[in-house]
C-alpha positions as CSV (number, residue, x, y, z in Angstrom):
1,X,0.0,0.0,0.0
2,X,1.6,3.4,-1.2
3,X,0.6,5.3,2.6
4,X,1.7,8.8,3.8
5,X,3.9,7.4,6.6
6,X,6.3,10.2,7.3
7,X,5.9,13.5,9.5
8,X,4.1,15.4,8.0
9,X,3.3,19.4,9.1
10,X,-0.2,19.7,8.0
11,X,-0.9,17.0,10.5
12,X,-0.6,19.5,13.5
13,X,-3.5,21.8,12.1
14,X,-5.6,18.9,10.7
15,X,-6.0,16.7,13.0
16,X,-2.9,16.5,16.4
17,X,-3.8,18.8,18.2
18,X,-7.4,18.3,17.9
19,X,-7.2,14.6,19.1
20,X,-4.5,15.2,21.9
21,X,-6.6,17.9,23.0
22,X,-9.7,15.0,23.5
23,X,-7.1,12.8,24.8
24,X,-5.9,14.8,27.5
25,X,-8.8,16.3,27.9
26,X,-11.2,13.5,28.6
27,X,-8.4,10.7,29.4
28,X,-8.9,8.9,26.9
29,X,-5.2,7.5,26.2
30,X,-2.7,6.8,29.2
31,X,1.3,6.3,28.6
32,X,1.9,2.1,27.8
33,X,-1.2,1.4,27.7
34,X,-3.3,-1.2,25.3
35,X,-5.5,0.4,22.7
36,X,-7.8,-1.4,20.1
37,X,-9.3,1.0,17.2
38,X,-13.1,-0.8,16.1
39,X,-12.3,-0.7,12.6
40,X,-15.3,-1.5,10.5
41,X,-13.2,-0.5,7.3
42,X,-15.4,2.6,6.6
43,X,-13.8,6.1,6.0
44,X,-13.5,7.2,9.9
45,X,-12.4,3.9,10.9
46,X,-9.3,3.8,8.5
47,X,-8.8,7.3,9.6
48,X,-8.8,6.9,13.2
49,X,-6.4,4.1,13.2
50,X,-3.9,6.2,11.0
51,X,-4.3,9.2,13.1
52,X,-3.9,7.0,16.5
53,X,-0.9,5.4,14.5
54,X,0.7,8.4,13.9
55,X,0.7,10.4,17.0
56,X,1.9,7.0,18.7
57,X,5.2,7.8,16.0
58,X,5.2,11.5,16.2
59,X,4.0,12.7,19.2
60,X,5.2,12.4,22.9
61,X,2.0,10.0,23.4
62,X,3.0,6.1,23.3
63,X,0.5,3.1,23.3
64,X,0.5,-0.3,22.3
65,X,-2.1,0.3,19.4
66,X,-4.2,-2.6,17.7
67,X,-7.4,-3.0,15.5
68,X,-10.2,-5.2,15.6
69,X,-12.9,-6.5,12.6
70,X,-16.1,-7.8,13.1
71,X,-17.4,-9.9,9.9
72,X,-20.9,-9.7,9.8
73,X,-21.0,-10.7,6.2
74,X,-18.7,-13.0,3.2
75,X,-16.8,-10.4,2.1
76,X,-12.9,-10.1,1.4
77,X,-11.1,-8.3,4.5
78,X,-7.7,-9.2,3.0
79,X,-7.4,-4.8,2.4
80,X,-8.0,-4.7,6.5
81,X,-5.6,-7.0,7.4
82,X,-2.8,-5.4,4.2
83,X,-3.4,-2.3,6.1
84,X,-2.5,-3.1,10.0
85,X,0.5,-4.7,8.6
86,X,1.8,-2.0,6.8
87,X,1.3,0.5,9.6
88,X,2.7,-2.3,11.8
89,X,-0.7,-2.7,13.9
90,X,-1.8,-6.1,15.6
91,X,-5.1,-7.1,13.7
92,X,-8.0,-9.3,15.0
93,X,-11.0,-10.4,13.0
94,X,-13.7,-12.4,14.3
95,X,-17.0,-13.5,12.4
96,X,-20.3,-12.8,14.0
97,X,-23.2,-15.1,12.8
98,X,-26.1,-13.1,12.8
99,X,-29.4,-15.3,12.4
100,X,-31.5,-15.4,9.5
101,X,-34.8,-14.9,11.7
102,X,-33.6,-11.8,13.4
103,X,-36.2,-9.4,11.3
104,X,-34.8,-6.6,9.3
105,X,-36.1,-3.5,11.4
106,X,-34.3,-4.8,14.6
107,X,-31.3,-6.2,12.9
108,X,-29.6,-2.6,13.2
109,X,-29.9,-3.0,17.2
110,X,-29.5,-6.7,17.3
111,X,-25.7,-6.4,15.3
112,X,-24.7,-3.8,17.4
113,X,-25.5,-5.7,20.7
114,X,-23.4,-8.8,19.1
115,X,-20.5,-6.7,17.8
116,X,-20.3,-4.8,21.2
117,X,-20.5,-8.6,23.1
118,X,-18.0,-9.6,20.6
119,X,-15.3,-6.8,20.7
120,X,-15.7,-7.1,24.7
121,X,-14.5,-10.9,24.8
122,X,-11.6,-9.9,22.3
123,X,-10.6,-7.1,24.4
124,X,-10.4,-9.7,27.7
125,X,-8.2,-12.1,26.0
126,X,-6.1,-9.7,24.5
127,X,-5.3,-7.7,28.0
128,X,-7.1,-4.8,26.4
129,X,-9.6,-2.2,28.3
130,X,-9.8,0.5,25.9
131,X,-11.9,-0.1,22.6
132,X,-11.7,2.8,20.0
133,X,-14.6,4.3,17.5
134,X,-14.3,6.4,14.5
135,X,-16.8,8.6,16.1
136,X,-16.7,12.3,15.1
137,X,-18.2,15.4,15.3
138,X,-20.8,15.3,12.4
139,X,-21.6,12.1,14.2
140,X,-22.1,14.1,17.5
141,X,-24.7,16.5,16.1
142,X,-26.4,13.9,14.4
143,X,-27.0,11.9,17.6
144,X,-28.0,15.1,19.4
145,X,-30.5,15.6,16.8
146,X,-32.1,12.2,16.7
147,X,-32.5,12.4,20.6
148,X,-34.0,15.3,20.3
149,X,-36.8,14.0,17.2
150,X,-37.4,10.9,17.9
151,X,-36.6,10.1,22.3
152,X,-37.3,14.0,23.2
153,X,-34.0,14.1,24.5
154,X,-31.1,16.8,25.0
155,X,-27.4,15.4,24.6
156,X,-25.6,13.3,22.7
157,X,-23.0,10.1,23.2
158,X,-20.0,10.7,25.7
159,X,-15.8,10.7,24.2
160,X,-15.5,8.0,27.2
161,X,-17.4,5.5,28.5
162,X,-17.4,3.0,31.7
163,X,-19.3,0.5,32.1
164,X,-20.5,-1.0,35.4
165,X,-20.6,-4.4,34.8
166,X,-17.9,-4.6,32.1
167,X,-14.1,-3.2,32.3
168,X,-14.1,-2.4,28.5
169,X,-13.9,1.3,28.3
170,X,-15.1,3.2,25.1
171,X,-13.0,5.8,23.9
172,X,-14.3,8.5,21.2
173,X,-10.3,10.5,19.9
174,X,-12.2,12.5,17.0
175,X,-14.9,14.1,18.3
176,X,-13.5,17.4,17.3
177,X,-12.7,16.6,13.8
178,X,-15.8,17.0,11.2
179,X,-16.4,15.2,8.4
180,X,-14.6,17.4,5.6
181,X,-11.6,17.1,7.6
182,X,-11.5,13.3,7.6
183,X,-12.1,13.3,4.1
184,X,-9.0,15.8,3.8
185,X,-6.9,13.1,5.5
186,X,-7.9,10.3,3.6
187,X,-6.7,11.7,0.3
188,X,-3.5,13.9,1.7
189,X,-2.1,9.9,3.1
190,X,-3.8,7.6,0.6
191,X,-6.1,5.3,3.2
192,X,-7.9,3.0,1.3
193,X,-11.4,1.8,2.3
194,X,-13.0,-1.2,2.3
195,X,-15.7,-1.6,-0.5
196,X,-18.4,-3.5,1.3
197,X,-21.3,-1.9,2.7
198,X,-23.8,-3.6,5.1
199,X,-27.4,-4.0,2.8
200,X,-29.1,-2.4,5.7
201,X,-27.4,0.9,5.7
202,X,-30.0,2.5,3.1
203,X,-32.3,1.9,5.8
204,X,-30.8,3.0,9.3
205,X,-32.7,5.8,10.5
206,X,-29.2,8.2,10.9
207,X,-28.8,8.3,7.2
208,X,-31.5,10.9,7.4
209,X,-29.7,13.1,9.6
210,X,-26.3,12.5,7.9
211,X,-27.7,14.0,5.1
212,X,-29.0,16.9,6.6
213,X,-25.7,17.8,8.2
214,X,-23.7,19.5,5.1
215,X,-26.9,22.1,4.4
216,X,-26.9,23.1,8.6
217,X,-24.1,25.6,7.7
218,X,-25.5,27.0,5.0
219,X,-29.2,27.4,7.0
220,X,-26.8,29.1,10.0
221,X,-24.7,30.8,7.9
222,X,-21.2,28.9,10.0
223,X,-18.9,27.0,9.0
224,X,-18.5,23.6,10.6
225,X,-22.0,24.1,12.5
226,X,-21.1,20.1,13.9
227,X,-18.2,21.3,15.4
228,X,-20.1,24.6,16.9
229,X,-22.4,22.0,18.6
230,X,-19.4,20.0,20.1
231,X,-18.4,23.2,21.8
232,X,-21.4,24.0,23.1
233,X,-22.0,20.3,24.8
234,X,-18.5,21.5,26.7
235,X,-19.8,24.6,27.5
236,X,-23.7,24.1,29.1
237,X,-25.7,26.9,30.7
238,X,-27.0,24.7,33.5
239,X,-28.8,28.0,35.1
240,X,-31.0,27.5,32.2
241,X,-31.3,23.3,32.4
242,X,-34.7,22.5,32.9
243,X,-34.1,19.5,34.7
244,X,-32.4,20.9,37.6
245,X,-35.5,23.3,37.9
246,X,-38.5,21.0,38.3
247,X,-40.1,20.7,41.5
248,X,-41.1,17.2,42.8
C-alpha cells in the first residue's frame, strides 16, 4: 500500500492537536497502555487508526495500538488486514453469525449488541480495556439531533465510557474533527477503504440526519455548524437546564 507514513506538518493543524486535546482532555489514552481501534473498514475507521498510528510515531503519546474486525457478512477483508501490517498494527478479525430470523427492522440494534459482546471478549483475551470508534463530530450532532426528534431528548453520546458491569472502556479520539476534515486526511495519506457496505445501511434511521448535516451551515450561515455543537455540549448553561429546575 503506497501510505503517507512520514511526518508530515499539516498534520498539527488537521487533526494532532485536535485529538490530543480530546485525549488529554477526557483521558482517553494513558502512557503504555493497550488500545484497540473498532475498525469496521469505513472512511472514519481507516482514519482513526492512522491518526492514532501516527501520533503513537510523532507525538510524545506512546500506546501499544491494535485493531479489531467484526465480519458480519462473506466479504474479502484481505485490504484490513494489508493495512494493519503495513502501519505495523496487531489485527484481530472475528466473524459474528447473525441469524437469519432476526427481522430486518431490529437487525440494526440486534448487530450492534453482538458486535459490542463480541469486541468485549476480544478485548479480555487480549489484555485490552480500551476499545476505539471512529466517532466524530458530524456524528455528535447527528446523535444530538435524533434524541432530540425521535426520544425528546437533550445530549448526545460521551468521548469516554465505563461500564458498570464490564471493564471495556469506550474511547471516542475524534470528536472534534468533522467530516470534511476526515475526508481531507484520507486523500493527503492515501487510506484505502473497504468496499463493502452492510445491505441495511439505506435503511438505518441516521442516514436521514447524515444528510441533513452539510446544508446546517449553510441554514446558520457557519462554518463547521457540527463542530459549533461540540463546543457547546463542553460549555452548558446549567442555570437555564430545565431538569435541575422541576419541583417534585
Amino acid at each position: 500500500m503506497d501510505i503517507r507514513k512520514g511526518y508530515d506538518r499539516n498534520f498539527g493543524k488537521w487533526f494532532a492537536s485536535d485529538v490530543l486535546r480530546a485525549v488529554s482532555g477526557y483521558g482517553l489514552i494513558e502512557q503504555g497502555e493497550k488500545v484497540c481501534v473498532a475498525l469496521s473498514g469505513g472512511r472514519d475507521s481507516v482514519a482513526l487508526l492512522y491518526i492514532l498510528w501516527y501520533l503513537n510515531a510523532y507525538s510524545n503519546l506512546r500506546f501499544d495500538l491494535s485493531a479489531v474486525h467484526i465480519k458480519t457478512d462473506r466479504y474479502d477483508t484481505s485490504l484490513l488486514a494489508d493495512y494493519c501490517a503495513d502501519l505495523g498494527v496487531h489485527y484481530i478479525e472475528e466473524g459474528l453469525d447473525l441469524k437469519e430470523e432476526t427481522p430486518d427492522k431490529s437487525i440494526c440494534s440486534v448487530c450492534s449488541r453482538l458486535r459490542r459482546g463480541a469486541i468485549s471478549r476480544i478485548l479480555e483475551k487480549e489484555g485490552t480495556r480500551k476499545i476505539a470508534y471512529g466517532h466524530h463530530a458530524d456524528d455528535v450532532a447527528e446523535t444530538f439531533f435524533m434524541n432530540i426528534v425521535h426520544n425528546r431528548r437533550l445530549g448526545s453520546f460521551s468521548p469516554r465510557v465505563e461500564y458498570a458491569d464490564n471493564p471495556m472502556i469506550v474511547i471516542r479520539p475524534m470528536i472534534y474533527l468533522d467530516a470534511k476534515r476526515i475526508e481531507r486526511i484520507h486523500r493527503h495519506a492515501g487510506l484505502p477503504v473497504l468496499s463493502y457496505v452492510c445491505p441495511y445501511e439505506k435503511d438505518n434511521l441516521r442516514q436521514v440526519f447524515t444528510k441533513a448535516m452539510p446544508g446546517l451551515d449553510e441554514l446558520f450561515h457557519t462554518r463547521g455548524f457540527s463542530r459549533i455543537l461540540v463546543d457547546a455540549l463542553e460549555n452548558i448553561d446549567k442555570t437555564n437546564v430545565w431538569e435541575d429546575l422541576r419541583v417534585g
